[in-house]
N, C-alpha and C positions, 0 to 999 in steps of 0.2 A: 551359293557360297560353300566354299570346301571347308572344310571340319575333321578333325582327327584328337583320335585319346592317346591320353600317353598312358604307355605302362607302367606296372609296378615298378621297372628296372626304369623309369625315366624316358624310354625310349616313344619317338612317336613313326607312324607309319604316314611321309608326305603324299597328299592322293596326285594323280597322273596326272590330272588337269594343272598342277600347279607345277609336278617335276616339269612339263612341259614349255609350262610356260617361263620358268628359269634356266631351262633347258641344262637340266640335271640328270645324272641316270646310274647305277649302280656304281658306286667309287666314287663319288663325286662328291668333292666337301664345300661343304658351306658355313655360314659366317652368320653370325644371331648380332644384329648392328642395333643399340639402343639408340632410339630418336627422340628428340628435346618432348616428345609429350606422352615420355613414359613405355613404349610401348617397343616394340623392336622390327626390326627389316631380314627378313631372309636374301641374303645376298651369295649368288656363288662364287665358289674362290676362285675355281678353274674352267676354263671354259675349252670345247677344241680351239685348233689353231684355226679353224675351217673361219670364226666366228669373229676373226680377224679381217677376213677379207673385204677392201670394198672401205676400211675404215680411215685410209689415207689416198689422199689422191694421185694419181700418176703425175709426175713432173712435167711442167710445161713442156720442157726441151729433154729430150731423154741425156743421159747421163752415160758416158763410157766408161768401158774398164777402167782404161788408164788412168780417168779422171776424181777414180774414187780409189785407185792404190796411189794415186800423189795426192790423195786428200788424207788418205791413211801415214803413208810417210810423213808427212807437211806434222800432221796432227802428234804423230808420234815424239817427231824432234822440237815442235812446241814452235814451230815457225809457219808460215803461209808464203811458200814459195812465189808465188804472183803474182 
């Protein structure tokens, strides 16, 4: 189990095992979430963009340009051309 003191200033030092496993690293802010039994969640706020990938799936039928600058248009003027 990972363990850490805080300092006199409040401050605690998070050990690697766990930056890792939040996949946290110098700069990276995080978030102290209270849970219904008192106690709190370390959650990150930011993550790379890399940790996106892979999280929505490809379209059944691929999509063209043009079909998503007249979804843009369509969307803009508040109509659905077809």
């Amino acid at each position: 189990m990972a363990e850490s003191t805080i300092s006199s200033k409040g401050q605690i030092t998070i050990p690697v095992e766990v930056r890792r496993r939040l996949g946290v690293q110098t700069g990276s802010r995080i978030r102290f979430v209270p849970t219904d039994s008192g106690t709190y969640e370390i959650v990150p706020i930011q993550r790379s963009v890399l940790a996106l990938k892979g999280m929505v799936a490809a379209p059944a039928t691929p999509v063209s340009l043009a079909d998503m600058e007249t979804a843009i248009v369509d969307s803009a003027v508040g109509q659905d051309s077809r």
